[in-house]
C-alpha positions in Angstrom: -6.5 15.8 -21.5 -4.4 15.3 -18.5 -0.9 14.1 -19.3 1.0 12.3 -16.4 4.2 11.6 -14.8 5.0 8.1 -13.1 7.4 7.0 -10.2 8.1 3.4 -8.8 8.9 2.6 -5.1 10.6 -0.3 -4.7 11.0 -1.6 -1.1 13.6 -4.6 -0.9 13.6 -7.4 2.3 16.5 -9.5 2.2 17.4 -12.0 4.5 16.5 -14.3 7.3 15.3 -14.4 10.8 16.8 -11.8 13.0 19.0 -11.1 10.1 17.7 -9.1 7.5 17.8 -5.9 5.8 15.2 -3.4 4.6 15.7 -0.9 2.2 13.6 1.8 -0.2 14.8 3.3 -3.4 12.4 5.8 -5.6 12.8 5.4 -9.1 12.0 9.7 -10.2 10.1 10.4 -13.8 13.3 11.8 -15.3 15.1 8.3 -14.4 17.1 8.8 -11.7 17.3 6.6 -8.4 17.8 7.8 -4.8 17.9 5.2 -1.8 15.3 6.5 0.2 15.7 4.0 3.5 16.7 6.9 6.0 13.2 9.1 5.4 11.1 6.5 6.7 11.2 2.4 7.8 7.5 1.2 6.7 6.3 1.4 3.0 3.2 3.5 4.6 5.1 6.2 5.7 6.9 6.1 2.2 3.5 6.5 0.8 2.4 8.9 2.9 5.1 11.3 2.0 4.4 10.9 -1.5 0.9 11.6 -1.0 1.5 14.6 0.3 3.8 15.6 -2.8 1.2 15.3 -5.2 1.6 11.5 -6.0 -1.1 8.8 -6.4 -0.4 5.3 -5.8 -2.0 3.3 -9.4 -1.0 -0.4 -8.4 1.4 -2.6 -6.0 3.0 -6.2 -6.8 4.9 -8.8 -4.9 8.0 -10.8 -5.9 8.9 -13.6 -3.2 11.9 -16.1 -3.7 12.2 -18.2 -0.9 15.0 -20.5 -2.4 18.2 -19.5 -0.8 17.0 -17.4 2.4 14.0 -14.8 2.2 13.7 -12.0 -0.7 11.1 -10.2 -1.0 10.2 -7.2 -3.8 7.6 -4.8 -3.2 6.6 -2.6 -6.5 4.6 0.9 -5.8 3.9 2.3 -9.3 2.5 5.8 -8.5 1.3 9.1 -11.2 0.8 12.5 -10.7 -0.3 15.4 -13.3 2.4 17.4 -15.0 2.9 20.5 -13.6 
């Protein structure tokens, strides 16, 4: 049996018009968190990079709030196989 090891993307667009931010952060198996925004400006080349370290991309989900300005919440849940 293959046992596995997850990892979430999360990319994060705040804000409004001309003035917004963008930003990544990887969530790592063992827990941590690292703000990953200076690698890479698009989710695809996020993916990408991940691709090429082994990691497989299982499912993707979508939080908008439109309320008070623009939020948006991207969710990349992604496995690989234990080493």
């Amino acid at each position: 049996m293959v046992a596995w090891e997850y990892a979430l993307l999360v990319r994060r667009y705040q804000g409004q018009g001309r003035n917004f931010h963008v930003s990544f952060v990887w969530y790592a198996p063992d827990g941590s968190r690292t703000d990953i925004t200076a690698y890479a400006d698009t989710a695809i080349a996020h993916l990408n990079r991940a691709g090429r370290e082994g990691w497989e991309l299982v499912s993707a989900a979508e939080d908008v709030n439109n309320v008070q300005g623009s939020t948006e919440v991207h969710r990349y849940h992604l496995k690989r196989p234990l080493a």
